[in-house]
N, CA, C and O of each residue as an XYZ file, in Angstrom:
660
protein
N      16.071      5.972    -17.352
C      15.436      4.977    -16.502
C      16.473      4.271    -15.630
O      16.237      4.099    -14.434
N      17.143      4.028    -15.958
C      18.565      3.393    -15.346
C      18.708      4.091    -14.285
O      18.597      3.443    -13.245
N      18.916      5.189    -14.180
C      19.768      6.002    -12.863
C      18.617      5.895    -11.800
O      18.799      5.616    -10.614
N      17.294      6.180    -12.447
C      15.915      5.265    -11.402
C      16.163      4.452    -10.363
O      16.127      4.680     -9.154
N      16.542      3.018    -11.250
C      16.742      2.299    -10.674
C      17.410      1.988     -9.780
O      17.200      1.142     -8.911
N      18.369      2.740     -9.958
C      19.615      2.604     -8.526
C      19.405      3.752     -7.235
O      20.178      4.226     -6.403
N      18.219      3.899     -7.476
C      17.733      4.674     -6.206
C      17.095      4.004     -5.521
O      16.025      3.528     -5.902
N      17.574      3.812     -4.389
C      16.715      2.845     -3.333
C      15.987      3.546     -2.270
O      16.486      4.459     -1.612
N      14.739      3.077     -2.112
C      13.608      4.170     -0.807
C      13.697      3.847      0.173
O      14.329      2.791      0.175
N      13.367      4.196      1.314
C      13.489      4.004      2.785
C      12.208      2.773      2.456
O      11.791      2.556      3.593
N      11.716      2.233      1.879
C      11.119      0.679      1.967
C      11.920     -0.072      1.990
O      12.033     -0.935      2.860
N      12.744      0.105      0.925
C      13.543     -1.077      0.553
C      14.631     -1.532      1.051
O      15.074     -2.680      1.032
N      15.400      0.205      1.877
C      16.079     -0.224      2.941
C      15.728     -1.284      4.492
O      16.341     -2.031      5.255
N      14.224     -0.689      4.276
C      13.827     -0.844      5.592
C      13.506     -3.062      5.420
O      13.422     -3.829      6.379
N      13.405     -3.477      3.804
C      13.133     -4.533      3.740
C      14.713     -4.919      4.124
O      15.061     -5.562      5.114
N      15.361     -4.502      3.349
C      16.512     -4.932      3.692
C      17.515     -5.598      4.645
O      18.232     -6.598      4.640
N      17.166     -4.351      5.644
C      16.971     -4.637      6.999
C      16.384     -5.569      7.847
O      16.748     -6.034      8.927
N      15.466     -5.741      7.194
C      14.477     -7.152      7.823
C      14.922     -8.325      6.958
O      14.294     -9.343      7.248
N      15.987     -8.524      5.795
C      15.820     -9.623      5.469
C      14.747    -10.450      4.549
O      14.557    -11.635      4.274
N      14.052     -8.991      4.166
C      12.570     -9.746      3.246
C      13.703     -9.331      1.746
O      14.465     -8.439      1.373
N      13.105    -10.804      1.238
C      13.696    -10.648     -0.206
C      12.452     -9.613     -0.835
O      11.301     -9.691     -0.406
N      12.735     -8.932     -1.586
C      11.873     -8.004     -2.632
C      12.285     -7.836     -4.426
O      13.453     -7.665     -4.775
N      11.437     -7.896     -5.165
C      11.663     -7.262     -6.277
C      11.451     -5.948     -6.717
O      10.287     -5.548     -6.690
N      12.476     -5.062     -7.186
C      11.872     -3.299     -7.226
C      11.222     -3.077     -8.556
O      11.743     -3.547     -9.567
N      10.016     -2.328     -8.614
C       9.727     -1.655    -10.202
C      10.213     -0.154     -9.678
O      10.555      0.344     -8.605
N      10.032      0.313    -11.161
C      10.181      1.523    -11.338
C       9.438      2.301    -12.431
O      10.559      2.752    -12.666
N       8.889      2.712    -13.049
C       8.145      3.260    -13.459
C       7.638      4.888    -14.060
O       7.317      5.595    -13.106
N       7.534      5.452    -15.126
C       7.641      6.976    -15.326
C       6.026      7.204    -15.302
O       5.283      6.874    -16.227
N       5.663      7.739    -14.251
C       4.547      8.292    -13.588
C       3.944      9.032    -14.781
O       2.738      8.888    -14.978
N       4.585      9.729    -15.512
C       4.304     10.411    -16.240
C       3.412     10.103    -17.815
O       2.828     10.815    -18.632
N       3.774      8.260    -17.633
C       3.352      7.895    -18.861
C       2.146      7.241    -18.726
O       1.763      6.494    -19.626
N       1.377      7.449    -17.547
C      -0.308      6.517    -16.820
C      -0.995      8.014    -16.337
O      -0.704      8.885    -15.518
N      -1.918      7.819    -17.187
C      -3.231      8.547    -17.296
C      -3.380      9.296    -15.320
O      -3.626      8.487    -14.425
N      -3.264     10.224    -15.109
C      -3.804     10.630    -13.938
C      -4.967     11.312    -13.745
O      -5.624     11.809    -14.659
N      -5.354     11.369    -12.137
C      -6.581     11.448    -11.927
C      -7.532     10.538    -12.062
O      -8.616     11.120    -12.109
N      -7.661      9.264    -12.155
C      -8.119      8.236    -12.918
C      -8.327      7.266    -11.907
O      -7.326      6.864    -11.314
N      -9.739      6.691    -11.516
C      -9.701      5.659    -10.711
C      -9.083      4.705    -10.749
O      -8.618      4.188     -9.733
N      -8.871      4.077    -12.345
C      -7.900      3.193    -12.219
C      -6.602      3.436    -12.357
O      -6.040      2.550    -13.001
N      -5.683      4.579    -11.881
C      -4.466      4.534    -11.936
C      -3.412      3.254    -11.562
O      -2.384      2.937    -12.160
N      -4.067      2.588    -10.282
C      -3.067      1.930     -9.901
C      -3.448      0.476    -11.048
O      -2.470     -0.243    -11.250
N      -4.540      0.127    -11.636
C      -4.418     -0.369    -12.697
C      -3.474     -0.771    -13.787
O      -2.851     -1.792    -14.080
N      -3.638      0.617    -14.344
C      -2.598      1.375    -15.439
C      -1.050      1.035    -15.171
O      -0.317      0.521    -16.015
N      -0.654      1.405    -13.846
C       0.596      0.619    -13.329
C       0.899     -0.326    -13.743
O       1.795     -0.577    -14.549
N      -0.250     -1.366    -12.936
C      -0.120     -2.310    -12.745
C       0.167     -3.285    -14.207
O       0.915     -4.254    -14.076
N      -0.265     -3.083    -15.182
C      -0.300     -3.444    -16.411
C       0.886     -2.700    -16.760
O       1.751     -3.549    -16.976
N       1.285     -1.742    -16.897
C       2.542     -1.118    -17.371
C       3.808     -2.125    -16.596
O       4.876     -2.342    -17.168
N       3.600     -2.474    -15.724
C       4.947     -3.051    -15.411
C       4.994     -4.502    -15.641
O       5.974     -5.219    -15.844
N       3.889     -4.762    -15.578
C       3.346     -6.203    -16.550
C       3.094     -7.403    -15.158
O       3.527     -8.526    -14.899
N       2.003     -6.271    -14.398
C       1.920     -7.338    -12.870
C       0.413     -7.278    -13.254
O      -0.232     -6.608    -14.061
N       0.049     -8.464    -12.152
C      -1.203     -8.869    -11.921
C      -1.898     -7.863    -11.147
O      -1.500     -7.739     -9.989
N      -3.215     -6.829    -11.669
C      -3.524     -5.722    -11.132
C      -4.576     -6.391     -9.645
O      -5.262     -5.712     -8.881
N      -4.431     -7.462     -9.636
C      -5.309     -8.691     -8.512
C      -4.365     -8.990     -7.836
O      -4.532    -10.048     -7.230
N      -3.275     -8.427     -7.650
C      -2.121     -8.920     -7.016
C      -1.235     -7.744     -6.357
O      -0.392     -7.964     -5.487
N      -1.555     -6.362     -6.921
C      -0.810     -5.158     -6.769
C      -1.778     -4.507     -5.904
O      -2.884     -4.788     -6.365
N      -1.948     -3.524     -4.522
C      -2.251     -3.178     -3.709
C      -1.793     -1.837     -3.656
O      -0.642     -1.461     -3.879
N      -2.879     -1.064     -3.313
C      -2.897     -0.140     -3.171
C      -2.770      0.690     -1.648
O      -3.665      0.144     -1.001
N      -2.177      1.645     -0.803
C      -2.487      1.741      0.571
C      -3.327      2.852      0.604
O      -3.318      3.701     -0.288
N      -4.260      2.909      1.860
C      -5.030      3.864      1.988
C      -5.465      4.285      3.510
O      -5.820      3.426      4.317
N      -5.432      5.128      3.708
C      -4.842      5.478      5.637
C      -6.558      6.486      5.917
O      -7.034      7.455      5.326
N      -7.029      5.683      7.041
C      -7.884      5.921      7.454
C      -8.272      6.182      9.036
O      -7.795      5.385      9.844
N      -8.979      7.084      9.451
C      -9.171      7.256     11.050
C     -10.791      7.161     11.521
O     -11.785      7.762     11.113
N     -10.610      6.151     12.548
C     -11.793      5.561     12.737
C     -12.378      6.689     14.114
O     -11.660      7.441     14.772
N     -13.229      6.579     14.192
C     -14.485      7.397     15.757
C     -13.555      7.387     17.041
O     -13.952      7.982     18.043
N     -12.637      6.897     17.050
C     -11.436      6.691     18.435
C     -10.348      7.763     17.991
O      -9.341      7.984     18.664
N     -10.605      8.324     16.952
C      -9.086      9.192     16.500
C      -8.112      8.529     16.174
O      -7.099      9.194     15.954
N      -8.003      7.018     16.011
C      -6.770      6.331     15.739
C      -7.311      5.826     14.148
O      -8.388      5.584     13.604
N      -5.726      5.832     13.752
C      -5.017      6.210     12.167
C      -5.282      4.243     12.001
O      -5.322      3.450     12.942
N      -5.393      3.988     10.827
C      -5.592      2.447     10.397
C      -5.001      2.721      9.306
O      -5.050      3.860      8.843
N      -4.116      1.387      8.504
C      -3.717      1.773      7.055
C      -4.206      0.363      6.520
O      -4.195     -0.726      7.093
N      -4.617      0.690      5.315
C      -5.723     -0.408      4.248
C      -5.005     -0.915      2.915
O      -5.122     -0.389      1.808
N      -4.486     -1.677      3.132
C      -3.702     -2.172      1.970
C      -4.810     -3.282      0.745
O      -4.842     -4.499      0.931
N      -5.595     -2.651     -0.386
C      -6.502     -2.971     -1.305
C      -6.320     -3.231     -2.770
O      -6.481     -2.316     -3.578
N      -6.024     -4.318     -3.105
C      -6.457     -4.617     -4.623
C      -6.602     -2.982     -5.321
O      -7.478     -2.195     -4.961
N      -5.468     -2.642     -6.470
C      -5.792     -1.553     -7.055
C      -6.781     -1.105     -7.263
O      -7.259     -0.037     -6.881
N      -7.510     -2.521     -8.407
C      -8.766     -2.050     -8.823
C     -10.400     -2.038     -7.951
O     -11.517     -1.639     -8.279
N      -9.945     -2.569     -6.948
C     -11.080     -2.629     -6.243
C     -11.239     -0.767     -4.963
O     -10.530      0.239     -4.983
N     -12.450     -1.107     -4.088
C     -12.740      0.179     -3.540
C     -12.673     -0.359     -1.987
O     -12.927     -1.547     -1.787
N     -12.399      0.336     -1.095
C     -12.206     -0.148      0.329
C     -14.143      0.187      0.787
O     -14.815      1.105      0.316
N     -14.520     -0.632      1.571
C     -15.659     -0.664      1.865
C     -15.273     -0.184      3.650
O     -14.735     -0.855      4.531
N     -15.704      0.956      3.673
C     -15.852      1.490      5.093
C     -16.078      0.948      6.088
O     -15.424      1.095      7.121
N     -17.459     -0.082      5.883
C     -18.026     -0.884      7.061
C     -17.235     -1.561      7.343
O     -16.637     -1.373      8.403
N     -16.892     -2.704      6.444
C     -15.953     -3.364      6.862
C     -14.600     -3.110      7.445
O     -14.104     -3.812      8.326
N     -14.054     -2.104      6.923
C     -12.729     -1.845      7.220
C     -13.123     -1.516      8.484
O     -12.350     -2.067      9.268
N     -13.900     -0.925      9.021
C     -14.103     -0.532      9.765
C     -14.548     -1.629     11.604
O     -14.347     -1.446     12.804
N     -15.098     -2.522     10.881
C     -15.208     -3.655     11.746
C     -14.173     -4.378     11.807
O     -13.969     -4.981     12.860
N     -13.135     -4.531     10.578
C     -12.049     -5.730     10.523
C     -11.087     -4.792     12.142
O     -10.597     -5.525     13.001
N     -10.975     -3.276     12.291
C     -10.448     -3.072     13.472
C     -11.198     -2.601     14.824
O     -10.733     -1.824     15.659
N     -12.406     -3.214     14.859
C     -13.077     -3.223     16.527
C     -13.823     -1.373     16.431
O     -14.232     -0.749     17.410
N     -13.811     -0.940     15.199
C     -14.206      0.602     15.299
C     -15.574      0.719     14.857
O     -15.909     -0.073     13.976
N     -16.243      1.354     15.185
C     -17.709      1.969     14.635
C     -17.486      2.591     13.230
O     -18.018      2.025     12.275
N     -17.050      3.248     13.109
C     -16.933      4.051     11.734
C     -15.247      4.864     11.417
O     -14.537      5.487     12.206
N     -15.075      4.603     10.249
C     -14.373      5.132      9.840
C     -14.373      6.357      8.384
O     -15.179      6.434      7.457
N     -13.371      7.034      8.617
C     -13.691      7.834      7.212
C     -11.900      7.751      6.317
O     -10.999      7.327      7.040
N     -11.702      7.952      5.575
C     -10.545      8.066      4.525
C      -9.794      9.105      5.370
O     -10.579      9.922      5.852
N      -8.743      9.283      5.636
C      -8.006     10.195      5.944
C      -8.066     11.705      4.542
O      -7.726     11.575      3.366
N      -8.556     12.888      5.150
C      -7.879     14.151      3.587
C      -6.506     13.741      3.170
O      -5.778     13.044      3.877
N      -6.203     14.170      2.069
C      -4.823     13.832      1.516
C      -4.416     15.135      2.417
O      -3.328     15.060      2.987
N      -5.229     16.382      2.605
C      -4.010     17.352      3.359
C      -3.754     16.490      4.099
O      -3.477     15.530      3.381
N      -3.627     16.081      5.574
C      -3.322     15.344      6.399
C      -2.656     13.973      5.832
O      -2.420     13.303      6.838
N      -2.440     13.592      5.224
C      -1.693     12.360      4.943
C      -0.370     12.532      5.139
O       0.026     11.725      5.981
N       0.582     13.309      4.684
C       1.900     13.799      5.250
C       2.079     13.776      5.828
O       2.963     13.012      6.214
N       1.436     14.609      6.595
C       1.872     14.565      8.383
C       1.699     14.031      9.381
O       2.059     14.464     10.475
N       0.815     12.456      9.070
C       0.235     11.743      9.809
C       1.267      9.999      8.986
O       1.421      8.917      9.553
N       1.625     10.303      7.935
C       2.406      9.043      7.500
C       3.581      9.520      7.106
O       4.204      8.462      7.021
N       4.268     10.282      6.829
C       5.356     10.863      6.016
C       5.042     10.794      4.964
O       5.892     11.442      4.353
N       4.257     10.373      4.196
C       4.392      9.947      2.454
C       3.374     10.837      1.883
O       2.534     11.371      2.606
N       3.421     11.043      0.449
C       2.420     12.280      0.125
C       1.669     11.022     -0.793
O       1.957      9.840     -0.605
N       0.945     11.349     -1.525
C      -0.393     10.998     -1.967
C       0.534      9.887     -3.466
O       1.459     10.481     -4.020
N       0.294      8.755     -3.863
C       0.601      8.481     -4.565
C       1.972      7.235     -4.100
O       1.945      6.100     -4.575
N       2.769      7.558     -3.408
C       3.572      7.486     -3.016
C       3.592      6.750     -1.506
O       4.625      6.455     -0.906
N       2.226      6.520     -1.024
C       1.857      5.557      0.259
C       2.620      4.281      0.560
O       2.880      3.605     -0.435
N       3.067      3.774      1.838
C       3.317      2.092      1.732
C       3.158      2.075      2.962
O       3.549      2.936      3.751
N       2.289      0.615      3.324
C       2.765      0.325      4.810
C       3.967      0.025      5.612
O       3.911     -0.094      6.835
N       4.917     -0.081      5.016
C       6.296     -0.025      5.286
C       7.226      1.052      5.508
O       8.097      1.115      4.640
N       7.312      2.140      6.653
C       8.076      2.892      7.185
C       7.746      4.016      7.360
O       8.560      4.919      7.166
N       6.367      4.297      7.806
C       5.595      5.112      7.968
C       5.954      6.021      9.619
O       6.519      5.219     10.363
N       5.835      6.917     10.066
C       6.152      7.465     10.853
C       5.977      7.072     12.168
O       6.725      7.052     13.146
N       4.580      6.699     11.933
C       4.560      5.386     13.075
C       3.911      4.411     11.977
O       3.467      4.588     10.843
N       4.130      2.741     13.253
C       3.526      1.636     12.593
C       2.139      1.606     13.508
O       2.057      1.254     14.684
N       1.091      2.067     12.655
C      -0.525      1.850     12.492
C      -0.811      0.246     12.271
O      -0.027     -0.470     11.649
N      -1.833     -0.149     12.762
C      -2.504     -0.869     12.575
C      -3.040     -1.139     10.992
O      -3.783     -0.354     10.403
N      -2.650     -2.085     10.560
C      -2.238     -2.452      9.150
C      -3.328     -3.715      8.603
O      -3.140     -4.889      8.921
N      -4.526     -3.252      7.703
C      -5.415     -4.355      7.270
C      -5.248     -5.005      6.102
O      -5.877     -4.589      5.129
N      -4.351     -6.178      5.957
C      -4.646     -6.622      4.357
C      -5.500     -7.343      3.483
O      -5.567     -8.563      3.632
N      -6.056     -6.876      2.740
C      -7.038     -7.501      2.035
C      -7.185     -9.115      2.016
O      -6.218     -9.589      1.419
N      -7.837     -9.842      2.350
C      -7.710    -11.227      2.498
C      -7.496    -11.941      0.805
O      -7.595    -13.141      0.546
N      -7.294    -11.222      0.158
C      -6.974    -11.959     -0.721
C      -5.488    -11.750     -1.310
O      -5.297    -11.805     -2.525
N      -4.752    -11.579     -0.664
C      -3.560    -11.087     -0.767
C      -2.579    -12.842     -0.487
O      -1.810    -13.200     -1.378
N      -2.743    -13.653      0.672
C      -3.129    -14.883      1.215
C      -2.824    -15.555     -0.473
O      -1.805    -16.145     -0.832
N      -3.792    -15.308     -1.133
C      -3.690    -16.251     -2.762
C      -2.177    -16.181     -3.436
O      -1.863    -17.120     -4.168
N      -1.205    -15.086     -3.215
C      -0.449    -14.721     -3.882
C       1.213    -14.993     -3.520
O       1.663    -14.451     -2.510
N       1.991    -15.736     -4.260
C       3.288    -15.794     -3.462
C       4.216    -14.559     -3.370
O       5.281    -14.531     -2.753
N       3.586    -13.401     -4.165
C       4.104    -12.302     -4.092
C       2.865    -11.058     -4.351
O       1.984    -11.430     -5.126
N       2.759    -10.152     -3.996
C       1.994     -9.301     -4.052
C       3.078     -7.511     -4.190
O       4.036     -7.349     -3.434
N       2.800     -6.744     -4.913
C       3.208     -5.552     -5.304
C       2.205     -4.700     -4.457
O       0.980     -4.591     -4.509
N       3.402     -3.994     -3.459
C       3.332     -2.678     -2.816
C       3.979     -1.404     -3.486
O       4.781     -1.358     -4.418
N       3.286     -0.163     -2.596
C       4.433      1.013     -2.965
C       5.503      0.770     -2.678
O       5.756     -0.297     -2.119
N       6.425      1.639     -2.955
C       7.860      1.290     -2.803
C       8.171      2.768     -1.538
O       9.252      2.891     -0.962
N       7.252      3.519     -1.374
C       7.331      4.617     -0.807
C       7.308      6.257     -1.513
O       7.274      7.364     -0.976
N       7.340      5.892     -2.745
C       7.340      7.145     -3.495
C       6.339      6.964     -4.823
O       5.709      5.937     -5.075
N       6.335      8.125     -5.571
C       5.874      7.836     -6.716
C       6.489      7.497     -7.973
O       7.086      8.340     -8.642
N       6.368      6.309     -8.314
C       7.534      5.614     -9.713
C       7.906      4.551     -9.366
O       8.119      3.668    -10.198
N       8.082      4.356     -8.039
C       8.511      2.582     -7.864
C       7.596      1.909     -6.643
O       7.055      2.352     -5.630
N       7.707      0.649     -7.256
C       6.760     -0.047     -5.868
C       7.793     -1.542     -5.909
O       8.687     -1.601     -6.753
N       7.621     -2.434     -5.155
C       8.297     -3.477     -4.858
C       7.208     -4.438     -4.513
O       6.164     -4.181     -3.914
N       7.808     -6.139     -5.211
C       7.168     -6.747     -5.256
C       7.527     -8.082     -4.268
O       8.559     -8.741     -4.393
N       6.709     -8.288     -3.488
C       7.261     -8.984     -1.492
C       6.036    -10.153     -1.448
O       4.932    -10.130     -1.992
N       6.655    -11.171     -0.598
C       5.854    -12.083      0.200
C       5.314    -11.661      0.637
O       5.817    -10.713      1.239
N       3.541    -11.888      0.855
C       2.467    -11.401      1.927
C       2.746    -11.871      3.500
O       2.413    -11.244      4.505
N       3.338    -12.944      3.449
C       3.664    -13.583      4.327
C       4.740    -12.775      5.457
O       4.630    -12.392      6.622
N       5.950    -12.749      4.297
C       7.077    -11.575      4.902
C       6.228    -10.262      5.237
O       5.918     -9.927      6.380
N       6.074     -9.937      4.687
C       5.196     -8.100      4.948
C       4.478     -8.328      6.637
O       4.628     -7.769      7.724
N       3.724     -9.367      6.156
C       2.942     -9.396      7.511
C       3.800     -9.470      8.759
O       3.355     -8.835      9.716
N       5.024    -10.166      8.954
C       5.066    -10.591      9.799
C       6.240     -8.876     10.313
O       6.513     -8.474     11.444
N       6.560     -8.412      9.242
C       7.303     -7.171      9.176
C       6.138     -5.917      9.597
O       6.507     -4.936     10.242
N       5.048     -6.047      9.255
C       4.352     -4.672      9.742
C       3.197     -5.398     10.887
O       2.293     -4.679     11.315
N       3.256     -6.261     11.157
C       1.929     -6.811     12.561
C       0.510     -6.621     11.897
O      -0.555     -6.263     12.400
N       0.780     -6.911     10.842
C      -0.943     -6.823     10.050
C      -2.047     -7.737     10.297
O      -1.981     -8.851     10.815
N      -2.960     -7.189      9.905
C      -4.378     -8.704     10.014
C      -4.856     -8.716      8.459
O      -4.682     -7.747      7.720
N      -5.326     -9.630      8.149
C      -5.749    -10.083      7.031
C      -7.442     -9.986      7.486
O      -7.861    -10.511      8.518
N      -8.428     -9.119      6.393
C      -9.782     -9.325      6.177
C     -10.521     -8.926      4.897
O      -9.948     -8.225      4.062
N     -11.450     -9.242      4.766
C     -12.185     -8.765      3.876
C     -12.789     -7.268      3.346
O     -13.959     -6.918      3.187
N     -11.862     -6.728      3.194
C     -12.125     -4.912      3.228
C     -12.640     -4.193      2.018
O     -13.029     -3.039      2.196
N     -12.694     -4.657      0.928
C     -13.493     -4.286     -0.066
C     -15.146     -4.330     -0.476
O     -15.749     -5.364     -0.186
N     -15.740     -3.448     -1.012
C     -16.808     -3.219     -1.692
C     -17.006     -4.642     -2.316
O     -17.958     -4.860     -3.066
């Protein structure tokens, strides 16, 4: 676990860079149930965070062809309509995981709004706002980092709404 830790992701550089203080987890993927709606749950409790506080990303393309990324409460479900209104679009659908690579760099699991190939239009759950820190991916699978909503926002140009079910 140790040698883990001293691996740092192009997030954390990229916080770095900006000056956002962060805390890193790390985590053996291997030991949380997969396939499992509540995976990011399972995390979330494994590292001993608030699963109301840990966020999940989820990259979506609305009726215009343009890419949106949905940053959601693990345990909760992104509600289409809304997400879909919080950015001026008629409808949206989930991005396929084929396409997620090549449209964010990051493969499935392993999502963050932070250093994505391009910077998309970025929705955070309005309840994120409650939290003096909130847990993102870290960019890979096994670590995520734990950041000001405040900092994040002002680092990725996000909007804050109500995007869940």
């Amino acid at each position: 676990m140790k040698e883990q830790k001293e691996q740092k992701t192009n997030v954390m550089r990229i916080l770095e860079q900006a000056n956002i203080a962060y805390t890193p987890y790390f985590y053996d993927e291997t030991t949380v149930p997969s396939g499992k709606s509540d995976y990011g749950v399972h995390v979330a409790e494994l590292l001993g965070l608030d699963p109301e506080a840990s966020f999940k990303t989820l990259v979506a393309q609305g009726a215009s062809k343009n890419y949106y990324v949905y940053e959601v409460p693990v345990g909760d479900s992104l509600d289409l309509k809304k997400a879909a209104k919080a950015v001026g679009e008629k409808s949206i659908d989930l991005l396929p995981m084929a396409k997620l690579q090549a449209v964010t760099g990051y493969i499935r699991g392993g999502c963050s709004p932070v250093g994505m190939k391009k910077q998309f239009v970025t929705v955070l759950h309005e309840t994120a706002q409650l939290y003096d820190v909130i847990d993102i991916s870290a960019g890979k699978i096994g670590a995520s980092v734990e950041v000001n909503p405040a900092d994040l926002m002002g680092l990725i140009g996000g909007i804050y709404a109500d995007i869940v079910v």
